[in-house]
N, C-alpha and C positions, 0 to 999 in steps of 0.2 A: 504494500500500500504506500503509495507516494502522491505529493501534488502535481498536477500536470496542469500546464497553464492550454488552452486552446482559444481562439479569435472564431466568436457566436455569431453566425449571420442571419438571423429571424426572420421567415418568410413572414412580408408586410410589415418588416419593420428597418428603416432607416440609421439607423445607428449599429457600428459593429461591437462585441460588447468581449472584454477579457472575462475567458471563463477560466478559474480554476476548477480542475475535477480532480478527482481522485483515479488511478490508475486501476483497483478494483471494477469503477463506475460501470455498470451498463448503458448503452446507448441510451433505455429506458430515462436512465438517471439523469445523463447528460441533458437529454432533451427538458424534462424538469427543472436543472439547474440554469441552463437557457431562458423559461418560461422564466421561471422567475423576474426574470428584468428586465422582459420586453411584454408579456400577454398582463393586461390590465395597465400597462402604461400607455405603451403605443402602438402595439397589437389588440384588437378588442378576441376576446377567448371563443374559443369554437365547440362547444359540447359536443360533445360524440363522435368529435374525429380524434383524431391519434394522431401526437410529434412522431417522426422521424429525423434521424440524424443520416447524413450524406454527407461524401467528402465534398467541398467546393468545387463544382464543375461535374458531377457525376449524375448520372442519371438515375442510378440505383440507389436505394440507400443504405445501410449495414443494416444484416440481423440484429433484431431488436436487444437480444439476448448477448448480444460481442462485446466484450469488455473494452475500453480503454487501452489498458496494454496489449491484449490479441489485434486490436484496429490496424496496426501498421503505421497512424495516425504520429507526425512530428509535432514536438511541443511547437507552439503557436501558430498549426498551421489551423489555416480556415475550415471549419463544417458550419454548413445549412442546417436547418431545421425548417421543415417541410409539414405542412399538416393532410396528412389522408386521410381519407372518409374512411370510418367503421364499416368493418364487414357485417358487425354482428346481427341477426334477426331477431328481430322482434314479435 
């Protein structure tokens, strides 16, 4: 477990933001840690859809599940956070 600094780029939000995370982190977390400083500031929050995290410039975005140190990911480099619609039924 270590701090790992990474540069937060929030879909629909204008400011880049320094994240520290935790090397543990799941993307899950990551994206959380994200929200924090952009959804309710200057993202308005989206119910029922799901953050993902993506490298900068990628189409895909990492298993939800991939830790911080598994990502490949270099300290300060840029990831997206992307909001997908829920698959879940209702």
């Amino acid at each position: 477990m270590a701090l790992f600094p990474l540069t937060s780029n929030f879909q629909g939000d204008f400011v880049l933001q320094l994240l520290p995370v935790d090397t543990e982190h799941t993307m899950d977390q990551v994206a959380a840690a994200a929200a924090h400083h952009s959804v309710g500031r200057r993202v308005a929050s989206r119910p029922g859809n799901v953050m993902r995290v993506r490298r900068q410039g990628a189409s895909e975005p990492f298993p939800r599940n991939t830790t911080v140190a598994t990502s490949g990911l270099a300290p300060m480099e840029c990831i997206e956070i992307v909001w997908e619609p829920s698959t879940a039924v209702c």
